[in-house]
C-alpha positions in Angstrom: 24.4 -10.4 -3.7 26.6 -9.3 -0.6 30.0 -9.9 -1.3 31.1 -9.6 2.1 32.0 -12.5 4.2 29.0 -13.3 6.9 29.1 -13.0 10.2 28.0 -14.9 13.0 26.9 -13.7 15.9 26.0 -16.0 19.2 22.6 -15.3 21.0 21.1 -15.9 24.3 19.5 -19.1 24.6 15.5 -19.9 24.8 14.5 -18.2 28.1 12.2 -20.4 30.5 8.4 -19.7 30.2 6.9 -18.2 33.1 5.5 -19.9 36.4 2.2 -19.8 35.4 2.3 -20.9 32.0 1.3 -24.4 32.5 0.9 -26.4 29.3 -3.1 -28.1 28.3 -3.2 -31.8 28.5 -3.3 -33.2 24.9 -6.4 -33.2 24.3 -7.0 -34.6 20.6 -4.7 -37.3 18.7 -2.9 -34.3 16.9 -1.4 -33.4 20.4 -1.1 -37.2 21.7 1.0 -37.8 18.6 3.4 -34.5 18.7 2.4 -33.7 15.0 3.3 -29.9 14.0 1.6 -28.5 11.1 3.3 -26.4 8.5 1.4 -24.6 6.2 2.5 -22.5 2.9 2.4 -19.5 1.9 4.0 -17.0 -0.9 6.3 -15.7 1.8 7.6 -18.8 3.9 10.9 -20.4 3.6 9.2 -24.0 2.4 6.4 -23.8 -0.4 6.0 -27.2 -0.1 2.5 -26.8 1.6 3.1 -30.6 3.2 2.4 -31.6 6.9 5.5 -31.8 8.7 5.9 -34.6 11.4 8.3 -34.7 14.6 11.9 -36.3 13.6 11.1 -38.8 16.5 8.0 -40.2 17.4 9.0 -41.0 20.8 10.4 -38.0 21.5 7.3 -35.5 23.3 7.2 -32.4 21.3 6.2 -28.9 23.5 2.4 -28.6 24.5 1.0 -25.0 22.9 -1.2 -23.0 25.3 -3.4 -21.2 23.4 -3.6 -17.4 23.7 -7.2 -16.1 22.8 -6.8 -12.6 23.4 -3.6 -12.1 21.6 -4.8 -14.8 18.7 -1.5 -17.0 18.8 0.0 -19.8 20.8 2.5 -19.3 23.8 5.0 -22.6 22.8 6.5 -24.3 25.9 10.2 -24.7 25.4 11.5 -28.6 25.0 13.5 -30.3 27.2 16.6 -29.9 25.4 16.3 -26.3 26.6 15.9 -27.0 29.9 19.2 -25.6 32.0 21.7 -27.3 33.9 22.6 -25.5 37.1 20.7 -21.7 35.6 22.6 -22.0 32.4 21.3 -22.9 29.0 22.4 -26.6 27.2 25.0 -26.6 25.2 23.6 -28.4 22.4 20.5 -25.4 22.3 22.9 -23.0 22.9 24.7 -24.3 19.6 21.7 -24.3 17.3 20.2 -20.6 18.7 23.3 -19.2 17.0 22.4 -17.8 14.0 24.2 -16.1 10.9 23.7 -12.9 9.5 24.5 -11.3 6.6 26.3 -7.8 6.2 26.7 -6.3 2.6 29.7 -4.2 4.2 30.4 -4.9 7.3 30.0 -6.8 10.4 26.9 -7.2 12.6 27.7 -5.0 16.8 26.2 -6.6 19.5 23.2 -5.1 20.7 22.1 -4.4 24.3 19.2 -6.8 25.3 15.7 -4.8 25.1 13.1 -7.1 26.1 11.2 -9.6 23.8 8.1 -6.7 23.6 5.6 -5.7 20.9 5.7 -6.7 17.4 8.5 -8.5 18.8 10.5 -5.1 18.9 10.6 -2.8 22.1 11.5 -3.7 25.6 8.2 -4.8 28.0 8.2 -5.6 31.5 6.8 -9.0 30.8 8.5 -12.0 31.7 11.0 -13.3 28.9 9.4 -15.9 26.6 10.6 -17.9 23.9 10.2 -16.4 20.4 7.5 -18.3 18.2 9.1 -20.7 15.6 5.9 -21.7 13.9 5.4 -20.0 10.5 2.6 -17.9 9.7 0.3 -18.4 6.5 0.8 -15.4 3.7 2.6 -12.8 6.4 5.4 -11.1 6.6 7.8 -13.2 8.3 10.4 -12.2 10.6 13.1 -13.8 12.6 13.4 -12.0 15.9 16.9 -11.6 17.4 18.6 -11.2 20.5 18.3 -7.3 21.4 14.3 -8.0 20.5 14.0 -6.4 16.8 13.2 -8.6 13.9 16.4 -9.8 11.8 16.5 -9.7 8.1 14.5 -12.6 7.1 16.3 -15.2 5.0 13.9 -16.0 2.1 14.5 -12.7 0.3 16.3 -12.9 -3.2 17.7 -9.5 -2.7 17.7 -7.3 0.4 18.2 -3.8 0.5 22.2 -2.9 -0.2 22.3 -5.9 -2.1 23.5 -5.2 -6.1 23.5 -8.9 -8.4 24.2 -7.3 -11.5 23.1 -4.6 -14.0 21.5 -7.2 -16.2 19.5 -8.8 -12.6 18.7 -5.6 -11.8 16.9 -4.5 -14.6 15.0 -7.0 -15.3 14.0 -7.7 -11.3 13.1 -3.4 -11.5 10.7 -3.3 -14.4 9.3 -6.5 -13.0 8.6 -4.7 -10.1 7.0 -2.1 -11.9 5.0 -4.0 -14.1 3.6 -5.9 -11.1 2.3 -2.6 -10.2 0.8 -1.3 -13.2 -1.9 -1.1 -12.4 -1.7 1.3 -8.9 0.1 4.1 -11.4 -2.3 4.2 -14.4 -5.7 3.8 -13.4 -6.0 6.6 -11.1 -5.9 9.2 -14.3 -7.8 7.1 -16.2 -10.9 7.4 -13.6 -10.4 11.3 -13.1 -9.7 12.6 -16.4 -12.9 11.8 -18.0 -14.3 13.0 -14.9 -13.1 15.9 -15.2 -14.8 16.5 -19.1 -10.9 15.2 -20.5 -10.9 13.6 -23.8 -8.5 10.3 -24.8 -5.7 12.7 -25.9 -6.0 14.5 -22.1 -6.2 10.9 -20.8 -2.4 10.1 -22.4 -0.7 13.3 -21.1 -1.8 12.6 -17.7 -0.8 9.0 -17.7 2.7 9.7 -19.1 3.1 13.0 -16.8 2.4 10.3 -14.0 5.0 7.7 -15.3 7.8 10.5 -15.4 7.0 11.9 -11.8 6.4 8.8 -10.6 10.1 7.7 -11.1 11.7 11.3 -10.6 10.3 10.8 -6.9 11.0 7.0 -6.7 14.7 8.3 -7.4 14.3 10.8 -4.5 12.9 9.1 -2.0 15.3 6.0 -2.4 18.0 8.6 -2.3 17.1 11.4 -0.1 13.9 9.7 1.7 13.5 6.9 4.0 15.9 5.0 1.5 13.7 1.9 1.8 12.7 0.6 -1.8 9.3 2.5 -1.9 7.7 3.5 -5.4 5.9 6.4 -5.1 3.3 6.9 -7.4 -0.2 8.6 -7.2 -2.3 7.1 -4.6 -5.8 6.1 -3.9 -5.9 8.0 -0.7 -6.2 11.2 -2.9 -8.6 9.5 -5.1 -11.6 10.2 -3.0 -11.1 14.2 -2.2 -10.1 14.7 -6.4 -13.3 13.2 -7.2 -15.1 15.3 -4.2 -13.1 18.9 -5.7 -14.2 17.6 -9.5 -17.6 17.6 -8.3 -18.2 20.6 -6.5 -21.2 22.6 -7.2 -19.1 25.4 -9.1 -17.8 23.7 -11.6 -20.6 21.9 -13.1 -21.9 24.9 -15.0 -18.8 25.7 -16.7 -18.2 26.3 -20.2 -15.1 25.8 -22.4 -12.5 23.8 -21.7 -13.3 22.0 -18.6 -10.0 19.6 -17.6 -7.7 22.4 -17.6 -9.5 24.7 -15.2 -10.4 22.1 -12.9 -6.7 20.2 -13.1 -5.8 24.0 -12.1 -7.5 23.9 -9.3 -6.8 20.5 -8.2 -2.8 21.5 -8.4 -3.0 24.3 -6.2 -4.6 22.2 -3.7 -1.7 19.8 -3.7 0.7 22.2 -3.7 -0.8 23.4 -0.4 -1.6 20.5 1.2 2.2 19.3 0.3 3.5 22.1 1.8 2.0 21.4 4.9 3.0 17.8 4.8 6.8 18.3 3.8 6.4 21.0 7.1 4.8 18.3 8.9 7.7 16.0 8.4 10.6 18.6 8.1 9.8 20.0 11.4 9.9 17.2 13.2 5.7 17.3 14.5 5.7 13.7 13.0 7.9 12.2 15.6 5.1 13.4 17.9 2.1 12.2 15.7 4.2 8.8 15.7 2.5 8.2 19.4 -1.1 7.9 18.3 -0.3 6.3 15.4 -0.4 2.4 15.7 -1.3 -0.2 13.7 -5.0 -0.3 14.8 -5.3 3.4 13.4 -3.8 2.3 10.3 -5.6 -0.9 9.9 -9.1 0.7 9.5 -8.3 3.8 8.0 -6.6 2.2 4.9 -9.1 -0.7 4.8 -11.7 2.4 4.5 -9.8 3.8 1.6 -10.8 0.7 -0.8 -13.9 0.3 0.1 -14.9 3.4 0.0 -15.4 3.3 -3.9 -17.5 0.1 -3.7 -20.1 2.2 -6.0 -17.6 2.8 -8.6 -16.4 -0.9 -9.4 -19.2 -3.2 -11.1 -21.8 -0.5 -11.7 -19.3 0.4 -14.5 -18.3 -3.6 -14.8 -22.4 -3.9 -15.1 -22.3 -1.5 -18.3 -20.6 -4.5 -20.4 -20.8 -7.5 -18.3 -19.1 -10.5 -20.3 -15.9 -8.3 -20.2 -15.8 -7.1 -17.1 -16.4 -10.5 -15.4 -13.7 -12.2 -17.5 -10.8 -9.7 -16.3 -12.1 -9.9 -12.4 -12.3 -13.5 -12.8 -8.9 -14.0 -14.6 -7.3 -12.0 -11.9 -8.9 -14.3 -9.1 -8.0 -17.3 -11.1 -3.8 -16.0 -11.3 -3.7 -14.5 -8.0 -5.3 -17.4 -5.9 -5.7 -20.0 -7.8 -2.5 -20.3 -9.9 -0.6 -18.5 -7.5 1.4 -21.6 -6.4 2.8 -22.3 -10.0 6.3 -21.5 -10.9 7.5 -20.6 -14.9 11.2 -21.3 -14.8 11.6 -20.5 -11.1 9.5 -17.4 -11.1 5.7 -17.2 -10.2 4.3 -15.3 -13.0 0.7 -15.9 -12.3 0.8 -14.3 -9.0 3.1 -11.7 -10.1 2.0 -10.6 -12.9 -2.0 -11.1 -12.4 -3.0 -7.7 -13.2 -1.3 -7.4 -16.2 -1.6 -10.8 -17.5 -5.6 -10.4 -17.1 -5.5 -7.6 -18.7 -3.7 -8.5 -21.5 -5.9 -11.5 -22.1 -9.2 -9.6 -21.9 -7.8 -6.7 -24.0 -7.4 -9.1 -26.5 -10.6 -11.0 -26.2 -12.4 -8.0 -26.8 -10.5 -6.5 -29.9 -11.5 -10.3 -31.2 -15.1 -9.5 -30.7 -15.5 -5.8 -31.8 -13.4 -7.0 -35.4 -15.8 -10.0 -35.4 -18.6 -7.6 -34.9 -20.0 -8.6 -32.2 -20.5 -4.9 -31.1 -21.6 -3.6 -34.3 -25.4 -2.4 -34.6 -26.6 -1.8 -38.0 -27.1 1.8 -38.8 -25.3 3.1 -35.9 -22.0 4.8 -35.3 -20.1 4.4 -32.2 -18.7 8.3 -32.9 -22.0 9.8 -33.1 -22.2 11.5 -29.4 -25.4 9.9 -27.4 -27.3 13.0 -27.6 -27.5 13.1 -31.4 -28.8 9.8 -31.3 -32.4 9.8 -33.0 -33.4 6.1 -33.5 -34.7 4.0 -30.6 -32.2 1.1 -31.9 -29.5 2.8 -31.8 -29.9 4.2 -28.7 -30.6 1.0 -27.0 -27.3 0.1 -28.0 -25.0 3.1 -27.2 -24.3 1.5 -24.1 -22.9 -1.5 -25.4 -20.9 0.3 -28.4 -19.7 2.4 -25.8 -17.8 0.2 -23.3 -17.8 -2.7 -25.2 -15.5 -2.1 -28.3 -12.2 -1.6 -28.0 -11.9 1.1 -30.7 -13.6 4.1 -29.0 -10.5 5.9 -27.6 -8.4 7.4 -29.7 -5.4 8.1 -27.5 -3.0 6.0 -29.1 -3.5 7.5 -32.9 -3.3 10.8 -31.8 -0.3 10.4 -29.2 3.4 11.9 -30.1 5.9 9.4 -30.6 8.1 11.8 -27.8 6.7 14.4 -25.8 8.3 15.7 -22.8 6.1 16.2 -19.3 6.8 19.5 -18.3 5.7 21.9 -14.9 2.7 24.0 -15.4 1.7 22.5 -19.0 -2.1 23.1 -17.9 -1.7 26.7 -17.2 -1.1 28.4 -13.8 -2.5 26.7 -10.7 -5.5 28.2 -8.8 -5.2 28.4 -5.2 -8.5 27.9 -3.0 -8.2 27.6 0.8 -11.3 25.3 1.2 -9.9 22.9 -1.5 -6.4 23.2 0.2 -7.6 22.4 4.0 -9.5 19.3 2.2 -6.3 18.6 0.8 -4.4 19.2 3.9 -6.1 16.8 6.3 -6.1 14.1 3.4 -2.1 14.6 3.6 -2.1 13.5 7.0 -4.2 10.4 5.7 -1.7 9.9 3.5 1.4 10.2 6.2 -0.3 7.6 8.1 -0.3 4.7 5.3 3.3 5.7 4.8 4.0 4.9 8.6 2.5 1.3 8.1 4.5 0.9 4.9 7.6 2.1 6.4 7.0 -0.1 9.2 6.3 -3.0 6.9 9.2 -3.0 4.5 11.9 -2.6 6.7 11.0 -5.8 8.4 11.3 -7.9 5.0 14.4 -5.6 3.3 16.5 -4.2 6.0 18.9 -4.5 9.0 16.5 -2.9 11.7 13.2 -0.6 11.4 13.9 3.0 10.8 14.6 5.8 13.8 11.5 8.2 13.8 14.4 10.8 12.4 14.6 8.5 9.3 10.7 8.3 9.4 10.1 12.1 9.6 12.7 13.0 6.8 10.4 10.0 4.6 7.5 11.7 5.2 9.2 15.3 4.5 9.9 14.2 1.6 7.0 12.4 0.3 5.2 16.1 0.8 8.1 17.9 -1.3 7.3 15.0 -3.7 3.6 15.8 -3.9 4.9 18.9 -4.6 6.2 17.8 -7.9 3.2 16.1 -8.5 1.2 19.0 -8.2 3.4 21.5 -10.5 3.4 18.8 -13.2 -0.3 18.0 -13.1 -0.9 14.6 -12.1 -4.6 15.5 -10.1 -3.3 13.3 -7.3 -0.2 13.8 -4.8 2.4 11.3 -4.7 3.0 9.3 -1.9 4.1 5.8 -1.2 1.7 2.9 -2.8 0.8 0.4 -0.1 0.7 -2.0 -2.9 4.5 -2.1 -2.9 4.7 -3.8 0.7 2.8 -6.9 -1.1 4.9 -6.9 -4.3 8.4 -7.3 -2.4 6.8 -10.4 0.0 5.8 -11.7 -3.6 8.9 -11.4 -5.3 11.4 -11.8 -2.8 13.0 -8.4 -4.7 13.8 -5.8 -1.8 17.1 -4.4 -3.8 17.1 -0.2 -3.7 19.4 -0.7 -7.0 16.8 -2.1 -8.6 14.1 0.5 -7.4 15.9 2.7 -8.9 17.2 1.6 -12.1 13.3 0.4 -13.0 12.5 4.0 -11.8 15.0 5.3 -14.7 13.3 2.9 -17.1 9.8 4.4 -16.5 11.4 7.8 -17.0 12.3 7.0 -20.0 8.8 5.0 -21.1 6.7 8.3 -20.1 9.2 10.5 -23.0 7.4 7.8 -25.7 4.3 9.5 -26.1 2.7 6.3 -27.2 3.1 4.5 -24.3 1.2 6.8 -22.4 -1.7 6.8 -25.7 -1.7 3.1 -25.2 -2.3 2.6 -21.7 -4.6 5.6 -21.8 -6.6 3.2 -24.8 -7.7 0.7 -22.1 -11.6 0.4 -21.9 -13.5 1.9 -19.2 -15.0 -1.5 -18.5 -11.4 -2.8 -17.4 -10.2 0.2 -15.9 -13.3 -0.5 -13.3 -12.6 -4.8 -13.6 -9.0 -4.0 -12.2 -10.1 -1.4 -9.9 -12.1 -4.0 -8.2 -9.3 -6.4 -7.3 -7.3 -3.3 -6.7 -9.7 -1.5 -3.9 -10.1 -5.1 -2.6 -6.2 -5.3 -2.5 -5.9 -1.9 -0.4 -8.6 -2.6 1.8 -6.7 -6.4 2.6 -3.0 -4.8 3.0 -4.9 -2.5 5.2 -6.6 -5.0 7.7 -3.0 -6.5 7.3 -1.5 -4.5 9.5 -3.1 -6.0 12.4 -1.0 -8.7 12.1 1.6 -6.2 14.5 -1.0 -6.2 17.5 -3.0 -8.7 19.2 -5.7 -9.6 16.5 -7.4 -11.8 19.1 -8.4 -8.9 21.7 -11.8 -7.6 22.5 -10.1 -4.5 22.7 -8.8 -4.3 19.1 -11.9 -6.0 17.6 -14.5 -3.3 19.2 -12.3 -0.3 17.7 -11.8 -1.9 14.5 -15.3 -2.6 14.3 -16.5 0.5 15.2 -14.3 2.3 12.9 -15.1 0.3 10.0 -18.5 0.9 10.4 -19.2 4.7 11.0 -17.0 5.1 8.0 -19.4 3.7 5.9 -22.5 4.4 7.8 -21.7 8.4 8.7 -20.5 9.2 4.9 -23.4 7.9 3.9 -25.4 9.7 5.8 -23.5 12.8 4.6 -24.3 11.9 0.6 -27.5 10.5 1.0 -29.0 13.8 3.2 -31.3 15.9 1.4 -31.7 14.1 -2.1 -34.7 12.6 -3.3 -34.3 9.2 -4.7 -36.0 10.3 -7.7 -34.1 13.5 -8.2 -32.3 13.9 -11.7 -28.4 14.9 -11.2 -26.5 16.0 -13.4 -23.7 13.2 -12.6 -23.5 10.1 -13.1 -24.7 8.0 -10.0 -21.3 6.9 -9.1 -19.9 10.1 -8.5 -23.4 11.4 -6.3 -21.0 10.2 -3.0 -18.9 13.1 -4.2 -21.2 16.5 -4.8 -21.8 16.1 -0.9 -21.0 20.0 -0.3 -24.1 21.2 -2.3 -26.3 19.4 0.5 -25.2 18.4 2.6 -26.5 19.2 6.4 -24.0 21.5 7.4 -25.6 25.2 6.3 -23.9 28.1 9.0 -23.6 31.2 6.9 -20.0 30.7 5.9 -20.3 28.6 2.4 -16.6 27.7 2.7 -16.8 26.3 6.3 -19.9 24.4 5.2 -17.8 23.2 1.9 -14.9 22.3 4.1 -17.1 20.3 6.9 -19.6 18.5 5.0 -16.9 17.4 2.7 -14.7 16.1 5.1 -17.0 14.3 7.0 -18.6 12.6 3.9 -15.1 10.8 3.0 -14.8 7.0 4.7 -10.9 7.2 5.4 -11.1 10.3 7.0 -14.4 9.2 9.7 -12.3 5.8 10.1 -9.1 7.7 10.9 -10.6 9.9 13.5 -12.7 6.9 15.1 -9.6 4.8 15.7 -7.6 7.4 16.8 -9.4 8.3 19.7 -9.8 5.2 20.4 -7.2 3.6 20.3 -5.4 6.4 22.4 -8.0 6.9 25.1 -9.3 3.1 25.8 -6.5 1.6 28.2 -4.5 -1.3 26.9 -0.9 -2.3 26.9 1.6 -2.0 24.2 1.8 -5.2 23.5 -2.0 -5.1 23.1 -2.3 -2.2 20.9 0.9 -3.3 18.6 2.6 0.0 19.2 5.0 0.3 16.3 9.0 0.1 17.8 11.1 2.1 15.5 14.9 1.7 16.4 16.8 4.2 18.7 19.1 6.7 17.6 22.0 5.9 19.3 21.9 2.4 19.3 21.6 2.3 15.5 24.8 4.8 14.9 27.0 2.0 16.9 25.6 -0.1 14.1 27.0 0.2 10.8 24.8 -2.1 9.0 22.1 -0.5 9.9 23.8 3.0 9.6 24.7 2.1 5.7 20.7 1.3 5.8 19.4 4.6 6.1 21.5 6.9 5.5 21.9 9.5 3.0 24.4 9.1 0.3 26.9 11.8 -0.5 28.0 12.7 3.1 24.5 14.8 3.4 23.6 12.7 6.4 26.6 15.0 8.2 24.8 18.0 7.7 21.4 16.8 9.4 23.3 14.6 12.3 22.8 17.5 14.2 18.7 17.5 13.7 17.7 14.4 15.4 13.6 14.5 13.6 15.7 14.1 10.5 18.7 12.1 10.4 19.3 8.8 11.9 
């Protein structure tokens, strides 16, 4: 923790409400009685869950007028607020001073903005008092004087802090381990896709492990600084599978993986490119203006449930499996989420990997029992030397059901280094690449929302859009990495992360970064990656499910920034939501019989789109490129909401608009300077380039 001493820092008082914010009679005995509610959640300051009453009976607490556009409650200041000849009481003034903490140094005043959107930027609305009601499972945020968010007071760790080497280890593979999931099953979905066998499947997922942490160091270091793991992310999911698919490469012969992981790395490397330019150059600054949280809100929401075809139809294939993981995860996550193991909550941290550690070994109970054993047949025979009708009714079962099919982790090296280029040279393609390409921009807007998101639980202020631009720069130079090493995804910044830091109060960059070194060195153990590539299919799609469900909530989250409650916001959410489902699907569905024999499994049919789909001009690669595009969800969602939200009048405040900090205002503040930015003295070199530095 923060050695320094704290600081305190007086604040204006409570400002009056405006003229015509006259309070509701009390209308029902909650009212009549002055009772204020206080509900739980994992990130409030009380998990006691109870009903908290007023102190004094007698004493009126402030009639709520309820706001149904914005979806919250205007509160009406108390008396003890009220001024005495235009100046605040003393007695408020007292308790509106609050303390915060510096790790190095002392807190500057600010210059007063304006009490404006997401509680950040300056509006011309008349001054209110901030909200001091708690929120159910949200971020919370304590909004200070100059109108940004303070550092909220319920983390264990905040962003400079440093308990320990011991602390920090253990808090950074927790972290990791939490996540699990969001790093491993992404190569475990494409690899086989892509005609891999188990020993392709354990390369990938330690190749992921070690880039994963090389760019987790970087982007702590040389990024937005925030503690973000980067890791392959679902946002490249979609296109991989849509590339894997294409019409050319189902008749090839040989070796499969390694041509099409060829081509799937020069397409990253491209569409990196343009990214790092994208942030580099400064161009994000400008795409910052169209970019709110009513863009991001459908657009990652369309990411998970895009692959709603993928999840049980795989979980279907060995049902009494696949049900036990979902439902062990629903049971931890929600159900046992309130219980504490010596101070920590292990059920709601670790769900993922406890489920899957209890299903794992439910079903290596069954398969050694026999439960999954068919007399006269062999789970190695391959289906299509299968002669008896027994047997074949079976080969479903044997196949997803017994744990002893892969044989990644008997075959895996004890050490094996990931190395650049180990598939063979990467093939360029430019219609790949612009598929890529637009999906990096995709990917540059979930990183804004995560930005956005974890600076309001871990640090001083919200970045500038300098520190924002060099994130995203650097993100793309990442998914470089990714793409030279051959992980068949880029790399960007898992939204997942936002949720694990509210869950364990953990928002240290030390301990980012020393977990990152730890899953450096896991990925050198070649039986790590064997293991984790030995996890059934049928799990692999259990998790998934909780995991796209996951995405597609964080998503919706973000609506949490802008006025939920408006007609406005509800129409374009709505309307983006939709068409992303309803205008990919016309795109797969167009021109295929519904008796016509593909040569791909049916949950991969969304992805061979280019072959039919109702784009035909005379260019093949234009029609590639187009039908493509237009069949992906995220991609109809994103350009929906955008113009939307950008051409249908409504006010700031309204539309959430996200407030990053101002340049100069944050160099006069050296807590937040020590925040963001860059270690060694580099930050001298760039102070000159204002879409890069502070």
């Amino acid at each position: 923790m923060s050695k320094s001493d704290p600081k305190t820092r007086p604040k204006q008082g409570p400002y009056l409400p405006p003229p015509d914010a006259s309070p509701m009679p009390p209308s029902s005995w909650a009212k009549r009685t002055g009772f204020k509610p206080k509900f739980s959640g994992e990130t409030n300051a009380s998990d006691s869950g109870q009903i908290s009453l007023a102190p004094k009976p007698k004493e009126r607490q402030p009639d709520s007028q309820p706001d149904l556009e914005a979806g919250r409650v205007r509160a009406k200041p108390s008396p003890a607020s009220a001024t005495v000849n235009g100046t605040v009481g003393q007695g408020n003034k007292e308790q509106s001073v609050k303390k915060r903490r510096d790790s190095d140094s002392g807190g500057v005043p600010k210059k007063v903005s304006g009490n404006g959107t997401n509680g950040q930027g300056p509006t011309d609305a008349p001054k209110r008092t901030a909200r001091n009601e708690e929120v159910v499972d949200v971020l919370p945020q304590n909004v200070e004087d100059d109108g940004f968010p303070g550092r909220p007071s319920h983390m264990k760790y905040e962003l400079r802090d440093s308990p320990g080497l011991v602390p920090i280890g253990l808090y950074g593979f927790q972290h990791y381990l939490s996540m699990i999931g969001s790093l491993i099953l992404i190569p475990l979905v494409i690899v086989p896709a892509m005609g891999g066998t188990h020993e392709d499947s354990a390369m990938v997922v330690s190749t992921v492990l070690f880039v994963s942490g090389v760019t987790t160091l970087l982007h702590t270091s040389f990024g937005s600084r925030l503690p973000l793991i980067q890791g392959p992310s679902f946002v490249y999911l979609a296109p991989a599978l849509a590339i894997i698919n294409s019409p050319e490469f189902l008749g090839l012969n040989g070796n499969n993986f390694k041509h099409i992981m060829k081509e799937l790395q020069g397409a990253i490397i491209i569409a990196s490119t343009f990214q790092a330019l994208l942030g580099y150059s400064g161009l994000m600054s400008l795409l910052l203006r169209l970019i709110n949280p009513v863009v991001v809100a459908p657009t990652i929401a369309a990411v998970g449930l895009s692959f709603y075809s993928y999840g049980f139809p795989i979980v279907g294939n060995c049902v009494e499996i696949g049900a036990i993981q979902i439902l062990l995860v629903i049971i931890f996550a929600l159900y046992l989420r309130k219980v504490s193991v010596i101070g920590h909550r292990i059920f709601l941290i670790y769900a993922v990997p406890l489920a899957l550690a209890i299903t794992w070994a439910a079903a290596f109970l069954l398969t050694e029992a026999g439960a999954y054993s068919y007399k006269g047949c062999d789970v190695k025979v391959p289906a299509s030397n299968i002669v008896t009708e027994h047997c074949r009714k079976h080969v479903s079962r044997m196949k997803y059901c017994r744990v002893d099919t892969s044989h990644a982790l008997r075959s895996s090296p004890w050490f094996r280094f990931p190395y650049p280029l180990q598939w063979g040279t990467p093939i360029f393609t430019w219609k790949m690449a612009l598929v890529m390409c637009f999906v990096s921009i995709i990917s540059s807007v979930d990183s804004v929302g995560s930005y956005h998101a974890t600076s309001l639980l871990v640090a001083s202020r919200p970045p500038t859009p300098g520190v924002l631009s060099r994130g995203i720069g650097l993100e793309g130079l990442s998914s470089i990495l990714a793409g030279l090493w051959g992980t068949g995804t880029g790399s960007m910044t898992l939204t997942e992360n936002v949720h694990t830091i509210a869950v364990t109060k953990m928002g240290s960059r030390r301990a980012i970064e020393v977990g990152a070194c730890i899953l450096i060195l896991l990925s050198l153990v070649g039986k790590v990656g064997g293991f984790l590539a030995s996890i059934p299919q049928v799990m692999v799609a259990a998790l998934l499910c909780f995991m796209w469900a996951m995405l597609t909530a964080l998503g919706l989250s973000n609506l949490r920034y802008s006025e939920a409650g408006s007609s406005r916001n509800i129409i374009i959410v709505g309307l983006s939501l939709f068409f992303s489902l309803s205008i990919p699907a016309y795109f797969q569905q167009y021109d295929i019989s519904p008796n016509s024999n593909l040569s791909v499994p049916s949950y991969f049919q969304p992805y061979i789109v280019a072959s039919h789909g109702p784009i035909r001009s005379k260019y093949g690669g234009l029609n590639y490129l187009l039908n493509t595009l237009l069949s992906l969800n995220m991609v109809i969602a994103f350009l929906v909401a955008v113009i939307l939200d950008n051409t249908v009048p409504g006010s700031s405040q309204e539309r959430g608009v996200y407030a990053w900090s101002d340049v100069e205002t944050v160099r006069r503040d050296p807590a937040v300077t020590k925040d963001y930015e860059l270690p060694f003295r580099v930050g001298r070199v760039f102070r000159w380039v204002n879409w890069v530095g502070l």
